[in-house]
C-alpha positions as CSV (number, residue, x, y, z in Angstrom):
1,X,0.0,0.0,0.0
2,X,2.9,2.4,0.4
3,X,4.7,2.1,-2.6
4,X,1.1,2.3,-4.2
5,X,0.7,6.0,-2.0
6,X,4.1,6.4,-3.1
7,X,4.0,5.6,-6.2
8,X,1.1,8.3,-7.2
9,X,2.8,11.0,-5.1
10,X,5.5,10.6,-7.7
11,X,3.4,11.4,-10.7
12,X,2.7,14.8,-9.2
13,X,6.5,15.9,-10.0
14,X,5.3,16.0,-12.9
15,X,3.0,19.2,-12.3
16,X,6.0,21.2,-10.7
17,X,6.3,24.5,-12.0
18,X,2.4,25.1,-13.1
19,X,1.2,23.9,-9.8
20,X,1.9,24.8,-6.6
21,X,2.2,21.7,-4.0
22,X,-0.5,22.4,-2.3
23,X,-2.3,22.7,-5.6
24,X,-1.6,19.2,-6.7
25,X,-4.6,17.8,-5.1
26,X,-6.7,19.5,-7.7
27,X,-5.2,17.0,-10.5
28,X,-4.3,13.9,-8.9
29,X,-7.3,13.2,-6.8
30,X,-9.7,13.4,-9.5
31,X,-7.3,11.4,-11.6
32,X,-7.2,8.4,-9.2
33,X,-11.0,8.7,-9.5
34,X,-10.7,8.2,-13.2
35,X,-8.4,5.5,-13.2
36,X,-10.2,3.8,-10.7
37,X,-13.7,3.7,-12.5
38,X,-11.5,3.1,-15.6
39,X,-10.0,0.2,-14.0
40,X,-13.7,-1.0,-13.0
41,X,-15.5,-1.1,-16.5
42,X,-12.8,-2.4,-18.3
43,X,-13.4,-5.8,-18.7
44,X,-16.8,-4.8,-19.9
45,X,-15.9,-2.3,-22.4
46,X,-16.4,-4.3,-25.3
47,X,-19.2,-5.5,-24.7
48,X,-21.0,-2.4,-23.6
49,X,-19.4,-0.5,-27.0
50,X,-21.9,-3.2,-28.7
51,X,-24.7,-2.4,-26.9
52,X,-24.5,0.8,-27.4
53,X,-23.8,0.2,-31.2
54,X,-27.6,-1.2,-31.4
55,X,-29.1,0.3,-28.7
56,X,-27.8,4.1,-29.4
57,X,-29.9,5.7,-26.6
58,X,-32.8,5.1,-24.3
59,X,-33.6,3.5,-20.5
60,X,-33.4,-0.1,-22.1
61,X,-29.8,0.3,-23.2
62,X,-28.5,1.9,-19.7
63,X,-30.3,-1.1,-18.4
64,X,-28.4,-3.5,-20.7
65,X,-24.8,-1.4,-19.8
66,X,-25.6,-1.7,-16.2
67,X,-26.1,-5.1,-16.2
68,X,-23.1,-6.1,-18.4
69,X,-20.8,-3.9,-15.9
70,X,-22.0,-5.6,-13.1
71,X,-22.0,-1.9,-11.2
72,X,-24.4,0.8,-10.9
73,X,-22.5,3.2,-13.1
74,X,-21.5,2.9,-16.5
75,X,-19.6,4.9,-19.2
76,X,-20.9,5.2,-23.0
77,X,-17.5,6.7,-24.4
78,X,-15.2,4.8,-26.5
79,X,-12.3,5.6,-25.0
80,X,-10.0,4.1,-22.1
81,X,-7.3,5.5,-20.5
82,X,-5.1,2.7,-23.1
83,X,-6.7,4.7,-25.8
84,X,-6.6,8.0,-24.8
85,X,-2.3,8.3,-25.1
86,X,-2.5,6.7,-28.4
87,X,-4.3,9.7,-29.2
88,X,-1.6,12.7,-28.3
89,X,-3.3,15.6,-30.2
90,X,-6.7,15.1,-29.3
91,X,-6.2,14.2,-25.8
92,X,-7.4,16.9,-24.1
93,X,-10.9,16.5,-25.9
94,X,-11.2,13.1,-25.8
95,X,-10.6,13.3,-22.3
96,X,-13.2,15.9,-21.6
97,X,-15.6,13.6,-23.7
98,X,-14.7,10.7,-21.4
99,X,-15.3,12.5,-18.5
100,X,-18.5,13.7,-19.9
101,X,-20.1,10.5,-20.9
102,X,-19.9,8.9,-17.5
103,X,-23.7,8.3,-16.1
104,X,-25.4,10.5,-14.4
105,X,-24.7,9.2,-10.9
106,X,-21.3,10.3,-11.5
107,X,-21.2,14.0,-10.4
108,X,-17.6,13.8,-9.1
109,X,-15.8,15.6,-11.4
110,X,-17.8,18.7,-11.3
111,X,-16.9,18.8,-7.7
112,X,-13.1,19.2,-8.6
113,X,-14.0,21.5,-11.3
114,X,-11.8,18.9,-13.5
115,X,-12.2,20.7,-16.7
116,X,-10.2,23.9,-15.9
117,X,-7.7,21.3,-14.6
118,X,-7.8,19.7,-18.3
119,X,-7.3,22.9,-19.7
120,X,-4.4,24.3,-17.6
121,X,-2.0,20.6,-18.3
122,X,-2.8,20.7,-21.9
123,X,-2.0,24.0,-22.3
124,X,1.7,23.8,-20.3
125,X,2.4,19.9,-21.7
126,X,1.3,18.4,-18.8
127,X,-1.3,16.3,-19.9
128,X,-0.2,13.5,-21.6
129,X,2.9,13.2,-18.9
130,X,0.2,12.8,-15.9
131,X,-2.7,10.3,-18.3
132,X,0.2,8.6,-19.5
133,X,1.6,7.7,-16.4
134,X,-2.3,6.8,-14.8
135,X,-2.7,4.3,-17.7
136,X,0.0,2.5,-16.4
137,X,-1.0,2.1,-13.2
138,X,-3.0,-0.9,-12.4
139,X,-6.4,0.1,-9.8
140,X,-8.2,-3.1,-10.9
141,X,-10.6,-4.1,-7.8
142,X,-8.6,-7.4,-8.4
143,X,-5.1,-6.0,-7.7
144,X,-6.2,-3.2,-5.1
145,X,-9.1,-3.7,-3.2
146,X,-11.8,-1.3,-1.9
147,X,-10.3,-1.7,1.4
148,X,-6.9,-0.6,-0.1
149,X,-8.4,2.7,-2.0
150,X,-9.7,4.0,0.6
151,X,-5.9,3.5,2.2
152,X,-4.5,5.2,-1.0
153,X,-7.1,8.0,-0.3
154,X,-6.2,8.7,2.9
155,X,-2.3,8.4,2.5
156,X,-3.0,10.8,-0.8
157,X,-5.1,13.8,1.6
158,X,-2.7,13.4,4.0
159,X,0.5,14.7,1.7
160,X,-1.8,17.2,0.5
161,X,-2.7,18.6,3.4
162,X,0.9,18.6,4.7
163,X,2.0,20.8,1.8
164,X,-0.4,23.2,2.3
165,X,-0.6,24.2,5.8
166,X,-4.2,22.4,5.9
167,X,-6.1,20.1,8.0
168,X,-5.8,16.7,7.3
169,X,-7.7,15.2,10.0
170,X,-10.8,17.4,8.9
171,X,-11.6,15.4,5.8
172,X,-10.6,11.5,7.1
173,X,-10.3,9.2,10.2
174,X,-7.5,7.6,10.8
175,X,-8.6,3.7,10.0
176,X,-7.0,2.2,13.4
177,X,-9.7,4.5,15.3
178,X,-12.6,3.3,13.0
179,X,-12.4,-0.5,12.8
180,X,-12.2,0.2,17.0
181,X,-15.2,1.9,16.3
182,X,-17.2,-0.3,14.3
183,X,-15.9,-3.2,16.4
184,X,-17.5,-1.9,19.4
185,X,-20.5,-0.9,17.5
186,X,-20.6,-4.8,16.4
187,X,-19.8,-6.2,19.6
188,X,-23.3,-5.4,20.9
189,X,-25.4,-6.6,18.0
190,X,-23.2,-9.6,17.1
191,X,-26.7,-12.1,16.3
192,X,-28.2,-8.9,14.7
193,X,-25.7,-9.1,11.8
194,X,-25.3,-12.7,12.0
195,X,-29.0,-13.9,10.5
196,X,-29.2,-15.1,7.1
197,X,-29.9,-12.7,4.0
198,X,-30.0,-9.7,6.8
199,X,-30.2,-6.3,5.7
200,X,-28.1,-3.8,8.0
201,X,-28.7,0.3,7.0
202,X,-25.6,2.0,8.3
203,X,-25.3,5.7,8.0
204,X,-22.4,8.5,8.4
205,X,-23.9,11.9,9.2
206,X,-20.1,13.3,8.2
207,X,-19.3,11.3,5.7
208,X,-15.8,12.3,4.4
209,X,-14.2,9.8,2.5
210,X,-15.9,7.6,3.2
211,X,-13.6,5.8,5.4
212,X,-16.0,4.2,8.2
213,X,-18.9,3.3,5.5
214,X,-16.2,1.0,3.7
215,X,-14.5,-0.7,7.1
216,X,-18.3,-1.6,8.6
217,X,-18.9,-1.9,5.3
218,X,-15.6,-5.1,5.6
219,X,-16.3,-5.9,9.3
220,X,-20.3,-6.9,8.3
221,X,-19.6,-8.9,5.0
222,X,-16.3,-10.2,7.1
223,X,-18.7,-11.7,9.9
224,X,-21.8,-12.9,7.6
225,X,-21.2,-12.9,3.6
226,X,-24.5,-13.4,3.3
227,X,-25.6,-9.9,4.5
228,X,-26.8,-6.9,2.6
229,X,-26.0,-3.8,2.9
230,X,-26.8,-0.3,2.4
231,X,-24.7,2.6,2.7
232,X,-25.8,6.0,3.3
233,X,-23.3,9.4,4.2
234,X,-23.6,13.1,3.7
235,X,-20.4,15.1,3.3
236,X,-20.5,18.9,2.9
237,X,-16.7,19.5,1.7
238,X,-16.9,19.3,-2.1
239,X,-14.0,16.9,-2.9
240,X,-13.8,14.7,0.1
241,X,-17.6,14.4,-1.0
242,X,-16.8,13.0,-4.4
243,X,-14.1,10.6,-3.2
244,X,-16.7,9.1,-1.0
245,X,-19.2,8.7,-3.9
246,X,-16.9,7.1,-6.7
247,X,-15.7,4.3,-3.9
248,X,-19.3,3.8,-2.9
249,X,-19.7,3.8,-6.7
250,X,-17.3,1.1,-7.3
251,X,-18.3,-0.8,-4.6
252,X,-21.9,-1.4,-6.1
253,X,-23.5,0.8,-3.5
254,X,-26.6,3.1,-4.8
255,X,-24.8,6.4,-6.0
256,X,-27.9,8.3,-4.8
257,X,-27.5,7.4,-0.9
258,X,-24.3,9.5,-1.1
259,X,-25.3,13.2,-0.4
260,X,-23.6,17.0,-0.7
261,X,-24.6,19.3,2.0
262,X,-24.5,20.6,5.5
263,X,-26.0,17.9,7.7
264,X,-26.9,20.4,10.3
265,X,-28.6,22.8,8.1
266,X,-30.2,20.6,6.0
267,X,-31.0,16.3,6.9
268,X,-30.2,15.3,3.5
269,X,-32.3,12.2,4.9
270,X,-34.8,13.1,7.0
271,X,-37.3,10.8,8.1
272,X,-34.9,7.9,7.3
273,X,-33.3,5.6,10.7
274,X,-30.5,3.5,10.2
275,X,-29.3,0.5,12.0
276,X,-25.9,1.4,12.8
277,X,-24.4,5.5,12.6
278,X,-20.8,5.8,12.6
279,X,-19.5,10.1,12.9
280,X,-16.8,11.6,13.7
281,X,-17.7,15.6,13.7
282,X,-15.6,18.5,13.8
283,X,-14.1,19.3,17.3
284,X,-15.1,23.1,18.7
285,X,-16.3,25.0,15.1
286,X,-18.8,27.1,15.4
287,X,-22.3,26.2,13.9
288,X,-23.2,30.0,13.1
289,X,-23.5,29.1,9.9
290,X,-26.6,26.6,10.2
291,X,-28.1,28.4,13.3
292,X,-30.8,30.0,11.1
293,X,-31.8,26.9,9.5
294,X,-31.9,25.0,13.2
295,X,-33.8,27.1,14.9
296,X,-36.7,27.0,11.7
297,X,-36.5,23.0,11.8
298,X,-37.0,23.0,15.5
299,X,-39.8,25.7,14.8
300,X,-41.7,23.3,12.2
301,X,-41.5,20.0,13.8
302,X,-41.5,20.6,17.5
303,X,-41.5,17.3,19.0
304,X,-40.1,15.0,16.2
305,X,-36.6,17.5,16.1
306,X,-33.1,16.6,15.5
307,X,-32.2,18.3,18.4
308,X,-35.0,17.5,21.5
309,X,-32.3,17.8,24.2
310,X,-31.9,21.5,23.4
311,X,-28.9,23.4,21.5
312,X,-25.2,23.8,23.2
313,X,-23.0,27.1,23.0
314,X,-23.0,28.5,19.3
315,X,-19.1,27.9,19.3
316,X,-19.5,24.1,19.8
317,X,-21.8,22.2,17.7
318,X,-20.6,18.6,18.6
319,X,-23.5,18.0,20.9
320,X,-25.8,18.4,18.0
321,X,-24.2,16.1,16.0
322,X,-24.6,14.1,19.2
323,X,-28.4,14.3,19.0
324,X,-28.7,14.2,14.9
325,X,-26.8,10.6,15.4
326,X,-29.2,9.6,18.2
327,X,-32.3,10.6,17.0
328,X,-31.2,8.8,13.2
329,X,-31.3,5.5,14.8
330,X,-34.0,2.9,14.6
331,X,-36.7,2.8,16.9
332,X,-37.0,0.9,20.4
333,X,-40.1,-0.9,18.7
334,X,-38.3,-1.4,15.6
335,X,-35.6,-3.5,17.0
336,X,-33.6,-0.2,17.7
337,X,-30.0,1.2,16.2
338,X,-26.8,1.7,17.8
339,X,-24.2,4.6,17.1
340,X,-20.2,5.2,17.2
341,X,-19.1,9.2,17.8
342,X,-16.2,9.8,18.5
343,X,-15.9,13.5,20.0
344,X,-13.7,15.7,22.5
345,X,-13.8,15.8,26.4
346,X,-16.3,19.0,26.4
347,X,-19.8,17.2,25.6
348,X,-18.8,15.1,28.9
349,X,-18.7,17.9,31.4
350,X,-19.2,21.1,29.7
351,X,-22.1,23.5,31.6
352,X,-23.8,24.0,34.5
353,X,-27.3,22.6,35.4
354,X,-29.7,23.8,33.3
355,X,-27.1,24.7,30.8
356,X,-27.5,23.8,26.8
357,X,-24.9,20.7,27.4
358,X,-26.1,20.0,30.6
359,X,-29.8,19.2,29.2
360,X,-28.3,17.2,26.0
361,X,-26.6,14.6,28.6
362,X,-29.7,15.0,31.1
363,X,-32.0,13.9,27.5
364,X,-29.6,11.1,26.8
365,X,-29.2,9.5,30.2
366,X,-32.8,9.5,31.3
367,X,-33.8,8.3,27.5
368,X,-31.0,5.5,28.7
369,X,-29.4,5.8,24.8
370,X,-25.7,6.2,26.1
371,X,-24.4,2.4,26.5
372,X,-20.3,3.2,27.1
373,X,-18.1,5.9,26.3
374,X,-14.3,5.2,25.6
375,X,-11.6,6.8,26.3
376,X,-9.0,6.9,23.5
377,X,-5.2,7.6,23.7
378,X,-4.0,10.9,23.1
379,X,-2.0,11.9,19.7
380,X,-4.4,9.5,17.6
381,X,-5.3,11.6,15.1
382,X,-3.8,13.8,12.6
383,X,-4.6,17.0,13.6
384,X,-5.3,17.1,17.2
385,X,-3.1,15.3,20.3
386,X,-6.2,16.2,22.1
387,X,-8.0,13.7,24.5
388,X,-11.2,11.8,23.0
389,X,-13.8,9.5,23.7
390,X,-15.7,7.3,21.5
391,X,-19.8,7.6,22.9
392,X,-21.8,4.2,21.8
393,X,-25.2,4.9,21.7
394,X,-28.1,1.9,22.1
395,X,-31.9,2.9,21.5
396,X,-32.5,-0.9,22.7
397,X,-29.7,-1.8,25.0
398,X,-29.7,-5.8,25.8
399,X,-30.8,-6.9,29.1
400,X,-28.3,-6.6,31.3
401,X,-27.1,-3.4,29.9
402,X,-30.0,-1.6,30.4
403,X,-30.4,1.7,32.7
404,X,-26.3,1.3,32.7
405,X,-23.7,3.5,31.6
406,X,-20.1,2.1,30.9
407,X,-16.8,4.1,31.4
408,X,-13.8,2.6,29.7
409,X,-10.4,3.9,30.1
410,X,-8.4,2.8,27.0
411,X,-5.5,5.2,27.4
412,X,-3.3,3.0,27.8
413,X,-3.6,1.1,24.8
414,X,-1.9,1.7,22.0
415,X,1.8,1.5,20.2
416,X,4.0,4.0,19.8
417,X,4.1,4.6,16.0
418,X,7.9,4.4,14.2
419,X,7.2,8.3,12.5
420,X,4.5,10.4,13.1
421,X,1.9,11.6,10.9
422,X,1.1,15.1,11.6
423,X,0.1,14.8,15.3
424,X,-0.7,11.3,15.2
425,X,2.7,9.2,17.0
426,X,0.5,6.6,18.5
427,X,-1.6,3.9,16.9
428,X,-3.9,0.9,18.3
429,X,-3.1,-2.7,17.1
430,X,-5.3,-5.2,17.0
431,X,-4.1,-6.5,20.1
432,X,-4.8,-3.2,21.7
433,X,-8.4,-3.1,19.7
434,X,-9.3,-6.6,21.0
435,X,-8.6,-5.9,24.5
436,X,-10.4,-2.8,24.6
437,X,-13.5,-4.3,23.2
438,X,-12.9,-7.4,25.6
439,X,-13.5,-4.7,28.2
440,X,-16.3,-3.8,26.8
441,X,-17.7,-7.2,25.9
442,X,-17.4,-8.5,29.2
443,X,-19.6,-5.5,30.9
444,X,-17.6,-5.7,34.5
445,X,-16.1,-3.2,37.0
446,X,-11.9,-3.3,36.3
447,X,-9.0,-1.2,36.1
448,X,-10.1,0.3,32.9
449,X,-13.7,-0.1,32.9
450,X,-16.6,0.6,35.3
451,X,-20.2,0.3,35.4
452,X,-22.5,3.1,36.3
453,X,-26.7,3.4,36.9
454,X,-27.6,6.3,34.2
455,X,-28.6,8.9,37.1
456,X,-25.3,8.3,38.9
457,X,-24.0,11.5,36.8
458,X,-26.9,13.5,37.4
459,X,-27.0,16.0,40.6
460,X,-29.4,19.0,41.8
461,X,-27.7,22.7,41.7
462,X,-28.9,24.0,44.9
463,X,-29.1,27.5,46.0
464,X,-28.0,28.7,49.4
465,X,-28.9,31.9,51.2
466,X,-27.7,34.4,54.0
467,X,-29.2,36.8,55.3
468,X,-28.6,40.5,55.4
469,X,-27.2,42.1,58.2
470,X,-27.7,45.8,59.0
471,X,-24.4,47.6,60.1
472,X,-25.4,46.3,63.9
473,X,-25.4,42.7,62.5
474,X,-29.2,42.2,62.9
475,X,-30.9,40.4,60.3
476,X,-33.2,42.4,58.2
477,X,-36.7,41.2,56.9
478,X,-39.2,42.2,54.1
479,X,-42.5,43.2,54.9
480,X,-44.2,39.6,55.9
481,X,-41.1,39.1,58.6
482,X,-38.8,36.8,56.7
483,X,-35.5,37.1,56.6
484,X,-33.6,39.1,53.2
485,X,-31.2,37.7,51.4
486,X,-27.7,38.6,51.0
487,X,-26.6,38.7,47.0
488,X,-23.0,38.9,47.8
489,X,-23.1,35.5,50.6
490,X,-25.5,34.0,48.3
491,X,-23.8,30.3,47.2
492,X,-24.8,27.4,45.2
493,X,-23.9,23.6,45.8
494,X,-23.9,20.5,43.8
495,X,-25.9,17.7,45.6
496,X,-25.6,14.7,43.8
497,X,-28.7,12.3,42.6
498,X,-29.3,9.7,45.9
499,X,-26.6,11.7,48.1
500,X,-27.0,10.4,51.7
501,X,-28.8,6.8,50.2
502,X,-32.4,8.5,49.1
503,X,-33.9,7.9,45.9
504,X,-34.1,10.3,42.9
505,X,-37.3,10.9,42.6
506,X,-38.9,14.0,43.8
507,X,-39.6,12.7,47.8
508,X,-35.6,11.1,47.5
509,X,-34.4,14.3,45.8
510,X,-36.2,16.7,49.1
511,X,-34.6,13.8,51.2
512,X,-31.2,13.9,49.9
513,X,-30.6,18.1,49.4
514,X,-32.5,18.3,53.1
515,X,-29.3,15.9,54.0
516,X,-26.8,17.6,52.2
517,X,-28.0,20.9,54.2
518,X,-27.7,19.2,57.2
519,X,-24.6,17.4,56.5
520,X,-22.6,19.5,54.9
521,X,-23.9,23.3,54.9
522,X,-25.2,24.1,58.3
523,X,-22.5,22.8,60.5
524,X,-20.5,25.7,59.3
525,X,-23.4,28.6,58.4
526,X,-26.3,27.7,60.5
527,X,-28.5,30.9,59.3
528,X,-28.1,30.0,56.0
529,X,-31.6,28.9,54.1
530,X,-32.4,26.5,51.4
531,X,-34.2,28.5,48.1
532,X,-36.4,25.6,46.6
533,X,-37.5,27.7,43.2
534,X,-33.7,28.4,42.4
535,X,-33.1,24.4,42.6
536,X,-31.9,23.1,38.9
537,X,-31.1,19.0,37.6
538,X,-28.1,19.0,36.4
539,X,-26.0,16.2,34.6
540,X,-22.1,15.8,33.7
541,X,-19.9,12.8,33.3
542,X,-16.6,13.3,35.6
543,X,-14.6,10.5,33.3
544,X,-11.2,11.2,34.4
545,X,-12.2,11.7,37.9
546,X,-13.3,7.8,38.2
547,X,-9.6,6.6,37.0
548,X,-7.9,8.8,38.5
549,X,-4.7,7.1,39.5
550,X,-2.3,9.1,42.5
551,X,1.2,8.7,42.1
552,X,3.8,8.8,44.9
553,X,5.6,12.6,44.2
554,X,9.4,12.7,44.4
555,X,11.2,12.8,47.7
556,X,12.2,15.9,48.6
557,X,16.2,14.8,48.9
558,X,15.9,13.0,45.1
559,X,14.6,16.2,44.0
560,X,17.7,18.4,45.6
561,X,19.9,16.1,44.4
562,X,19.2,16.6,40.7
563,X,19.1,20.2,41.4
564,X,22.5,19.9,42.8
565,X,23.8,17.7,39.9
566,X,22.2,20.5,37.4
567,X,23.9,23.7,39.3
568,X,27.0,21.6,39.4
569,X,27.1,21.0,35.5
570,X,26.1,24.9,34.9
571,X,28.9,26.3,36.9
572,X,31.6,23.7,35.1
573,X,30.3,25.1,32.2
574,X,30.4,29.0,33.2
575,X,34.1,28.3,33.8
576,X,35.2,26.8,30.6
577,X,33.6,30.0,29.0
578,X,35.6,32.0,31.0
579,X,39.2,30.1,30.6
């Protein structure tokens, strides 16, 4: 796979001098496309030159080409990417009408704007150096597989974002953190995928290349052959759009469950659930941008909204992908969906009670759809060395599961890569993958995983008053007698749900704030008072604080001796400068 990445990074020497490096993208992205669906048809060439030699035009010849390629796409040119370099002077024609006669599914090249690319190599010489050296490489699904393009992809985005200063990370996955994805995803639906003739729906709200529609896309067919499968995505960035279409393309996959757009904005598939959702959103970018269109869906559908737990700070909008992913899956009475998002440490804790964030958890732990959350390694992916945390999401957790939350700590599993890519220096192995699902398989309290009841996170913001004192230090009432309060001693406290053993229902939540007064409050402020209409639920997932692991500092005489050692070598130094 690397000499293949490497192999097509070479061909872009040959744009140096009319393109930039960080313009070289523009060409040989598209141009892998090409080959690729090239590579794809042509064994069927022939014979779809004849049917088009009797059948000219018309649904019942597309019907005839689609079945003699074997794919949902087809292409009614006569030319090949053989025939196109015998051809030198018309080549950059004969191109365009190659490009052009694709079928309609095939939007992909309008995306690149391919055409001005076309014109700018023909007109420097360029163009039969880069088609010539495409033809001669070999992207037959039979020499690289699906699996393997999407590699090739990746490695390609990568190079190009490096050369330009970009973001990698924000158009791909690394694959090590998907197939840990879709392996937990599978490991709690493993006799859901195994029935014959199944059909399994899995959807990617933020699609990008593609990359996790094609590995649970290998990990399904891998555990039941018999399965079938249908593979839906929405991307809004233009080119990592069409590189996700022409694989899903070449896979066999319907071209039209592949959608452009802003899946925020605009739910490219509304009313549609899925069976499995795999995302990985943007990390802290702001959804201005869609805020109008939001609030107008919420507006129109009320109930039945994307976003029912309520909408987090305008400069975050992971917790609405959160809820989009949620609400896309299949319905308890439907046999229910489960969901893979993997997304930064702020949708855990972020917000107060009564907060945007803090109502998203509050709506996903009483609607009991959060099964485990996962702590990954640092430094896993390209762009960030920032912690994260895969969220698994049930709408019909097994028995057993049920009403349960489970924390995984997988931070400590990975390898240490031999070079880094971008910010990414660590990697998990399928070692590490299998032991962290193990963990989660197994469903028991450990050293890296423990097992929580869904309102164990939630709490009751309390308000606490003092009154006010006149200069004499007596208390001052209002009108009926009671006592006023003082703004500037006013205080709030977190109780949390069943503090002191009560219940969290409404008696157990008077029961346990009346024992957190007594407990913890009025031992040490004995006027203070309790305002009931102030009280808010609040909800927040501490992850870090339930592994925390204490280490034994330094002893005090270790330390001084370093310091010691360190003066020691500075002064030897200072005196061979002054010799």
């Amino acid at each position: 796979m690397s000499n293949l990445g490497s192999f097509v990074w070479q061909i872009a020497d040959q744009l140096r001098g009319v393109y930039k490096p960080h313009q070289y993208g523009d060409v040989i992205l598209p141009m892998t496309i090409l080959r690729r669906l090239d590579c794809v048809l042509e064994s069927s060439h022939d014979e779809v030159g004849a049917i088009i030699a009797k059948h000219p035009e018309g649904g019942r010849r597309d019907a005839l080409i689609r079945k003699a390629t074997g794919v949902s796409f087809f292409n009614t040119s006569p030319w090949t990417f053989a025939k196109l370099v015998s051809d030198p002077d018309g080549l950059a024609a004969n191109l365009a009408d190659f490009i052009a006669r694709f079928s309609d599914d095939i939007d992909v090249f309008e995306q690149f704007k391919f055409d001005n690319e076309i014109h700018t190599m023909a007109e420097n010489n360029r163009l039969l150096l880069v088609v010539q050296k495409f033809a001669a490489l070999d992207l037959h699904p039979d020499r690289v597989s699906n699996a393997e393009m999407g590699d090739l992809f990746e490695e390609l985005i990568r190079k190009f974002a490096e050369a330009s200063n970009e973001t990698a990370g924000e158009h791909f996955t690394p694959r090590d953190a998907i197939r840990l994805m879709v392996d937990l995803l599978f490991a709690g639906d493993d006799s859901g995928i195994s029935e014959a003739g199944i059909i399994r729906r899995v959807y990617d709200p933020t699609a990008g290349t593609g990359g996790m529609l094609s590995v649970a896309e290998e990990r399904i067919l891998a555990m039941n052959p018999d399965a079938r499968l249908r593979l839906y995505g929405q991307e809004i960035n233009p080119q990592s759009y069409a590189i996700c279409k022409s694989d899903m393309i070449a896979k066999g996959q319907d071209a039209s469950n592949i959608k452009r757009g802003d899946t925020l904005a605009d739910d490219l598939f509304a009313g549609q659930r899925f069976d499995y959702v795999l995302s990985n959103p943007p990390y802290g970018v702001d959804w201005k941008a869609s805020q109008a269109a939001i609030a107008a869906h919420i507006q129109e559908a009320g109930d039945a909204s994307r976003f029912p737990g309520g909408l987090p700070p305008i400069s975050d909008g992971q917790m609405l992908f959160l809820q989009h992913v949620t609400t896309k899956l299949e319905k308890r009475h439907n046999g229910g969906g489960r969901a893979a998002i993997v997304l930064n440490g702020s949708p855990l804790f972020t917000g107060a009670a009564g907060s945007g964030p803090s109502e998203i958890r509050r709506w996903l732990l009483e609607n009991d759809f959060v099964d485990a959350i996962v702590a990954l390694p640092t430094n896993m992916f390209y762009n960030t060395g920032i912690a994260t945390y895969v969220w698994l999401l049930d709408t019909e957790k097994p028995v057993g599961r049920d009403g349960t939350v489970q924390l995984i700590d997988g931070t400590s599993f990975f390898t240490k890569m031999r070079k880094n890519l971008g910010q990414k220096s660590r990697e998990i192995t399928d070692a590490n993958r299998d032991e962290i699902v193990r963990l989660y398989a197994e469903h028991a309290e450990g050293e890296h995983a423990k097992m929580f009841p869904t309102d164990a996170f939630g709490y009751w913001t309390i308000t606490v008053e003092r009154p006010l004192r006149d200069d004499a230090g007596e208390v001052m009432t209002d009108a009926k007698g009671r006592p006023k309060p003082d703004s500037k001693l006013r205080d709030t406290e977190n109780v949390p749900f069943g503090y002191g053993g009560n219940t969290a229902g409404a008696d157990g939540r008077d029961a346990a704030i009346r024992a957190y007064l007594d407990a913890e409050v009025l031992p040490h402020v004995p006027d203070a008072w309790l305002d009931p209409a102030k009280t808010k639920v609040g909800y927040e997932i501490p992850f870090t604080r339930h592994f925390y692991r204490y280490v034994q500092p330094r002893p005090l005489e270790e330390i001084d001796r370093d310091l010691n050692e360190l003066v020691a070598e500075i002064m030897e130094l200072l005196r061979e400068v002054e010799r």
